[in-house]
C-alpha positions as CSV (number, residue, x, y, z in Angstrom):
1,X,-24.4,-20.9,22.6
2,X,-23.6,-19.7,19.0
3,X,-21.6,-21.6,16.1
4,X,-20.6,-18.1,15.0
5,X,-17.0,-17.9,15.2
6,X,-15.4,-15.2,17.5
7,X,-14.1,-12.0,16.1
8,X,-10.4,-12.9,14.9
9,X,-10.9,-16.2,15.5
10,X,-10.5,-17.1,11.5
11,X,-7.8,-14.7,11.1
12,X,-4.5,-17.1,10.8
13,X,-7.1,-19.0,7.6
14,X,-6.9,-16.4,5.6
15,X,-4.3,-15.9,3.0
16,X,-1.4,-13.0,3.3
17,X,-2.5,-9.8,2.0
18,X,-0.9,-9.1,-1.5
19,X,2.0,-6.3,-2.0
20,X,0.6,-4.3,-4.8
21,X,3.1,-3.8,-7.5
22,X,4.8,-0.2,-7.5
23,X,3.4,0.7,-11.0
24,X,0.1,-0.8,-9.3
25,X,0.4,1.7,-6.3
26,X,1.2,4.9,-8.4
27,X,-1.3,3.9,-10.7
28,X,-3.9,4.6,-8.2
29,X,-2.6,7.2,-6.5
30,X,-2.6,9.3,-9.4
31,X,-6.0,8.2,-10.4
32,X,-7.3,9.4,-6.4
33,X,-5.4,12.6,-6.8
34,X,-5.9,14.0,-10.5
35,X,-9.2,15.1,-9.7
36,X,-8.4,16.7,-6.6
37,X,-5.4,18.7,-8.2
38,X,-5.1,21.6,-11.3
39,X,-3.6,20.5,-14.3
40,X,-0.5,22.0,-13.5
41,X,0.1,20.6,-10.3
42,X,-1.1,17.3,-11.3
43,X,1.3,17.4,-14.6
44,X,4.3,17.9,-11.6
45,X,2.8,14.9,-9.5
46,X,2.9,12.5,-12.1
47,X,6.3,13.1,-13.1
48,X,7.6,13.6,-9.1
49,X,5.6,9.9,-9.8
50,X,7.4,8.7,-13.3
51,X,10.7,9.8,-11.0
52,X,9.4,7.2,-8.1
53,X,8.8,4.6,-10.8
54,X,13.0,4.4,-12.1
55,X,14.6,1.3,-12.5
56,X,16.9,1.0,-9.6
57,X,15.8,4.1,-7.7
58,X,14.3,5.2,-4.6
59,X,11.1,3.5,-5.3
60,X,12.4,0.4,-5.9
61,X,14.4,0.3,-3.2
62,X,10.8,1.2,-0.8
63,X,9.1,-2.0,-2.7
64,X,11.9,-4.0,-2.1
65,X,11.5,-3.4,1.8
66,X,7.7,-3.4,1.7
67,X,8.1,-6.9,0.4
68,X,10.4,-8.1,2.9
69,X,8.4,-6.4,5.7
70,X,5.1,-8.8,3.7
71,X,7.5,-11.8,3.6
72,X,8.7,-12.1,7.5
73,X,5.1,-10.9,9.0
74,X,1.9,-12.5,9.1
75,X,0.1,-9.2,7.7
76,X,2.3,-6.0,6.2
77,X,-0.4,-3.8,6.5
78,X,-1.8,-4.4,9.6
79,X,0.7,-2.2,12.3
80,X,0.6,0.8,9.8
81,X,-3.0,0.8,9.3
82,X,-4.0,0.8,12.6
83,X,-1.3,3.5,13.2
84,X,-2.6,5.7,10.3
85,X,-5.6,5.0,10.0
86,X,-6.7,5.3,13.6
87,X,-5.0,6.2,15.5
88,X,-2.8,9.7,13.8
């Protein structure tokens, strides 16, 4: 029999996936998308971005929730990316 541990079976060792930052997230959204967008309409993304990135705004209020969500589950990610990423 192998010592090799079972798929999953070291999953509740590892540490909690980080919450990137919301000026973390934008950042590198708008550095996947500027290439894939004209000037013009990337000039219009990154200020619908800027918008996202107010102080007490809609944004902040997402982040907020993401880090509950990261605080009271044992991964954050985990149900949407198997959701997204998968299965839509």
């Amino acid at each position: 029999m192998s010592d090799q541990p079972k798929t999953f079976e070291l999953d509740a060792t590892l540490p909690p996936l980080p919450v990137p930052t919301l000026q973390e997230t934008c950042d590198r959204y708008l550095a996947g998308v500027e290439l894939l967008l004209s000037a013009d309409e990337f000039a219009n993304t990154k200020e619908n971005v800027e918008e996202l990135l107010t102080p007490g705004g809609v944004g902040a209020k997402l982040q907020e929730l993401l880090e509950v969500r990261a605080a009271t589950s044992d991964n954050w990610l985990s149900g949407w990316w198997e959701k997204y990423a998968y299965l839509a």
